[in-house]
C-alpha positions in Angstrom: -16.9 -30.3 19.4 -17.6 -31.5 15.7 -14.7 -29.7 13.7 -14.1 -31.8 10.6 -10.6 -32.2 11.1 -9.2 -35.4 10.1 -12.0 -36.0 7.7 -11.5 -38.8 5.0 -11.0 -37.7 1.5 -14.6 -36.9 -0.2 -18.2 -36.4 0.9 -19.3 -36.0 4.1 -21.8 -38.3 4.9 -24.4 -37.5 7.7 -25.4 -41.2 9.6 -29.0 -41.8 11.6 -29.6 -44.4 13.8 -32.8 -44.9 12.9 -34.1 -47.8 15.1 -35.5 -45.1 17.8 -35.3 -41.6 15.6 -38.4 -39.6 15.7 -40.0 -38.5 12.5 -39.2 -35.0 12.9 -35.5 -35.6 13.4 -35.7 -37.9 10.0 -37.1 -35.1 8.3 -35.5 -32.4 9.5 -31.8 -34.6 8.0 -33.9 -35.4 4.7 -34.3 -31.6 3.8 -30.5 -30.6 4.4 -29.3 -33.9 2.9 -31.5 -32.7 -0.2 -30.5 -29.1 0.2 -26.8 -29.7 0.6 -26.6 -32.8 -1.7 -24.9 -35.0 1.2 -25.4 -38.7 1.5 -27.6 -39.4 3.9 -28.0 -42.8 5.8 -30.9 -44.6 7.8 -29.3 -47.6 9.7 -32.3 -49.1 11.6 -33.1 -53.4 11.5 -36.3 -53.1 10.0 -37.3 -51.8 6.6 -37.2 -47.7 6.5 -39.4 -45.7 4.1 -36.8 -43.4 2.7 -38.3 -39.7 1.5 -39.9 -39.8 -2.3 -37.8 -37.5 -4.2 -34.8 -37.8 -2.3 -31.8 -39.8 -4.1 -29.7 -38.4 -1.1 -31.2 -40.4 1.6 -30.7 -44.4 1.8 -31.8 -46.7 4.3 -29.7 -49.7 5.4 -31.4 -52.3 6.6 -28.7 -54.8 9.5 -29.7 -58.4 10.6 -31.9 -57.7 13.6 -29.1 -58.6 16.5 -29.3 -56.2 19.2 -26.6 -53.4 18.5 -26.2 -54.5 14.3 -27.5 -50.9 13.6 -24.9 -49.5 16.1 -22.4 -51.7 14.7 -22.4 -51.0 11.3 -22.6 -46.8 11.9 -19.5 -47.2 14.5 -17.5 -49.2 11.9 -18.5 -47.2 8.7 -18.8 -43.9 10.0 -15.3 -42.0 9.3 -14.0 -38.7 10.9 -16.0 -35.4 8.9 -19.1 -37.4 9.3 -21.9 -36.3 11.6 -24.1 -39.0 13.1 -27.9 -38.6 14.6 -27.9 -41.3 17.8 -29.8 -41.3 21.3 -27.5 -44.3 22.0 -25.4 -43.4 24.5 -22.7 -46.2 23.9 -22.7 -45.6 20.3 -22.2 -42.1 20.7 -19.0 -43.1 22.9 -17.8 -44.9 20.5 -18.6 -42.5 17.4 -16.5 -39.3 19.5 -13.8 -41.0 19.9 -13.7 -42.1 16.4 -14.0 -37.9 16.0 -17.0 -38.6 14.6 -19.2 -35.2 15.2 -22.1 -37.1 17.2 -25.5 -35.4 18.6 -28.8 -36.6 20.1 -32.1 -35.8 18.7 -32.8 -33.7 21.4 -30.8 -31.4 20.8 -27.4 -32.4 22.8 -24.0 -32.5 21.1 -21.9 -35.2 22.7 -17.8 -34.2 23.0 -14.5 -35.7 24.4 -15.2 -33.8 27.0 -18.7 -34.8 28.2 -18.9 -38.1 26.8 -17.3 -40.5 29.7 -19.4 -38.8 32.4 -22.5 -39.1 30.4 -22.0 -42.9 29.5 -21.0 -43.2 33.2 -24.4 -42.2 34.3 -26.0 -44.4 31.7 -24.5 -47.5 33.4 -25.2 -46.2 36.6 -28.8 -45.7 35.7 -28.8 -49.1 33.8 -27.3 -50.7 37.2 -30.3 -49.5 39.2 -32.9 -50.4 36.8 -31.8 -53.7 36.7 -32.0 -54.1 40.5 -35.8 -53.2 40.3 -35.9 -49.4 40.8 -38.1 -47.4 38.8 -36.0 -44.3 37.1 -38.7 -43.7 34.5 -37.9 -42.8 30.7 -37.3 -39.7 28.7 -40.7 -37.5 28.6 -41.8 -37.6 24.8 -40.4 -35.6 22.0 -42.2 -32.2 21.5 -41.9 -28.9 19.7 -39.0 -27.8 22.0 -36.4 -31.1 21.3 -37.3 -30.9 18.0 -36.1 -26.7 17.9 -33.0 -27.8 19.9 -32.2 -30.7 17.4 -32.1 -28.1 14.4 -30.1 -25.4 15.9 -27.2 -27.7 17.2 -27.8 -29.8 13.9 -27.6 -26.8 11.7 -24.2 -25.8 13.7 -23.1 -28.7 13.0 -23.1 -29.3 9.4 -21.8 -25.6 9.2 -18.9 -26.4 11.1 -17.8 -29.7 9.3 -18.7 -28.2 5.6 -16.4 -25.1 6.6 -13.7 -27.5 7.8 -13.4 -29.0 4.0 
């Protein structure tokens, strides 16, 4: 659970892998990054259009390796953070950083939870690559996108208390 504790000296700063984020997660982190004042960061490998009227939000743009977006929000993210990644991996990586870390659907990913679910992402990665057809996520609606606030909003109130 995202506490805060340990938290560098300074701002907060709330990270978005923004490679795969849907608009309304974007958006939904542009408005509290303008209505808290926190830094905000898009880390994607392709040119981001950052929100007009927004000096809070910033997009970095990586070299376009595979995992350069993950890379560079697992090394410069810092405990009192909160990062926005589907990435499973990255996520693992982020937690046990004690980064706070949650999906755009909604999920919060812990210490607790994190192994099992990145366990079942390999297993699922194993069986697609022998040929078996798991099928994808179903698309982002109204419903993930109510779910994403709420634990998002949570969030942010839990690691601003903490400072």
């Amino acid at each position: 659970m995202c506490d805060g504790q340990g938290e560098r000296e300074g701002t907060m700063r709330i990270w978005v892998d923004a490679d795969a984020a849907p608009r309304d997660v974007k958006d939904i982190v542009a408005r509290a990054a303008l209505r808290l004042e926190l830094p905000t960061l898009y880390v994607a490998n392709q040119r981001l259009q950052t929100p007009a009227n927004n000096r809070f939000v910033s997009a970095v743009m990586v070299d376009g390796e595979p995992d350069a977006a993950d890379d560079h929000i697992a090394e410069q993210a810092e405990p009192g953070d909160l990062a926005i990644t589907a990435d499973i991996p990255l996520a693992s990586r982020l937690v046990e950083k004690g980064v706070c870390t949650i999906d755009p659907r909604g999920i919060e990913y812990t210490a607790a939870d994190i192994g099992e679910r990145l366990s079942v992402r390999d297993f699922m990665d194993q069986l697609r690559s022998s040929g078996v057809e798991t099928g994808g996520p179903s698309a982002y609606g109204p419903k993930n996108k109510r779910a994403f606030a709420g634990v998002f909003d949570r969030a942010l109130t839990r690691l601003l208390k903490a400072r």
